[in-house]
C-alpha distance (Angstrom), angle and dihedral (degrees) to the residues before:
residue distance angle dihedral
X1 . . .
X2 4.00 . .
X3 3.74 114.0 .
X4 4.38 118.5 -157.6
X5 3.62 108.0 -170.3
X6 4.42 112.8 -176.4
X7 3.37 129.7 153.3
X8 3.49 128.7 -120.8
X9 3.82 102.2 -111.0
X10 3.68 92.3 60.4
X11 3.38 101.2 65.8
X12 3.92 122.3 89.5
X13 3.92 112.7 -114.4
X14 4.29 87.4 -98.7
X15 3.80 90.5 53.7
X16 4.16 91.5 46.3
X17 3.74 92.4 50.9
X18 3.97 90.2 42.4
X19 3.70 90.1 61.3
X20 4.08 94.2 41.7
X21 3.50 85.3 52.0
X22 4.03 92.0 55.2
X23 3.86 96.1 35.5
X24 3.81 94.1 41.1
X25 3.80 98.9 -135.3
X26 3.46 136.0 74.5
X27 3.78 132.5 -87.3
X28 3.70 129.7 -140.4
X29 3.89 124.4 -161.8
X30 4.12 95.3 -111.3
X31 3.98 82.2 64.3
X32 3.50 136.9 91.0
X33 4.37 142.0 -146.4
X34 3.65 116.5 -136.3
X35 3.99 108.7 178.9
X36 4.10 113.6 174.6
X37 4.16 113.8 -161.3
X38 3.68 111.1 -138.8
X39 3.93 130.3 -163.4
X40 3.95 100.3 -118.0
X41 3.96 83.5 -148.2
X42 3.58 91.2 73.4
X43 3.42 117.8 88.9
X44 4.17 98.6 -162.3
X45 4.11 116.2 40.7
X46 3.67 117.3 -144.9
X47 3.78 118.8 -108.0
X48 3.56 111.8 -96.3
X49 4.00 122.1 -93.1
X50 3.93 100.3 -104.8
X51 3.60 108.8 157.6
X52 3.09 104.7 145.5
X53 4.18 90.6 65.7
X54 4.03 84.3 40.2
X55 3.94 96.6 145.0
X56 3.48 94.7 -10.2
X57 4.15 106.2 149.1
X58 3.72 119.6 -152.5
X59 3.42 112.1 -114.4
X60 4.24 124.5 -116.9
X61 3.41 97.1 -93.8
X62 3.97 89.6 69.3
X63 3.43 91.8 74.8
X64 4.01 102.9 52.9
X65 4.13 73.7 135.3
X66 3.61 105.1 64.1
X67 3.75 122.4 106.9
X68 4.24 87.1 17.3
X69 3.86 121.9 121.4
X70 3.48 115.5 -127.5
X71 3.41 88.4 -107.7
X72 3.73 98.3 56.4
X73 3.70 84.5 49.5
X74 4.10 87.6 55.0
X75 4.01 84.4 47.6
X76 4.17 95.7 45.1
X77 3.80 90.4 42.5
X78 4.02 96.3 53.3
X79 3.58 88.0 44.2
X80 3.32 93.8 54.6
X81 4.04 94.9 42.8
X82 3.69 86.5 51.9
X83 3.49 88.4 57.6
X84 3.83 104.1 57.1
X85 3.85 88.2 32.3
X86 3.83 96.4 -112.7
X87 3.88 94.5 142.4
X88 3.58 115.0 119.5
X89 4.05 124.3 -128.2
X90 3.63 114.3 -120.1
């Protein structure tokens, strides 16, 4: 496996708008593009080389979910879209 790891603000304006196209969201300049190559022929890929979050644990506020229904997640997510306005006009 090959890793290329470049960040966002080197790329020319052609290169940026290459990748959004592939990745299908927009990039901004604090960000960075980690593409792995992978053998096809193999049928399991490796897990990716993340040491710097080696043994990292997510802190408690990553699971404001836990011990919701899904439908007091449904309730606590429109809520919250109403909020910042993110609802969509039909």
């Amino acid at each position: 496996m090959q890793s290329f790891i470049r960040d966002i603000h080197d790329f020319s304006p052609a290169d940026k708008h290459a990748i959004e196209h592939v990745i299908g969201q927009p990039l901004l300049e604090h960000q960075r593009v980690v593409i792995h190559l992978l053998d096809c022929e193999k049928t399991e890929a490796p897990p990716p080389n993340n040491t710097a979050n080696e043994g990292a644990l997510l802190p408690d506020w990553c699971n404001i979910y836990s011990g919701l229904s899904d439908k007091e997640i449904a309730l606590l997510d429109q809520a919250i879209a109403r909020q910042l306005d993110l609802t969509r006009c039909e």
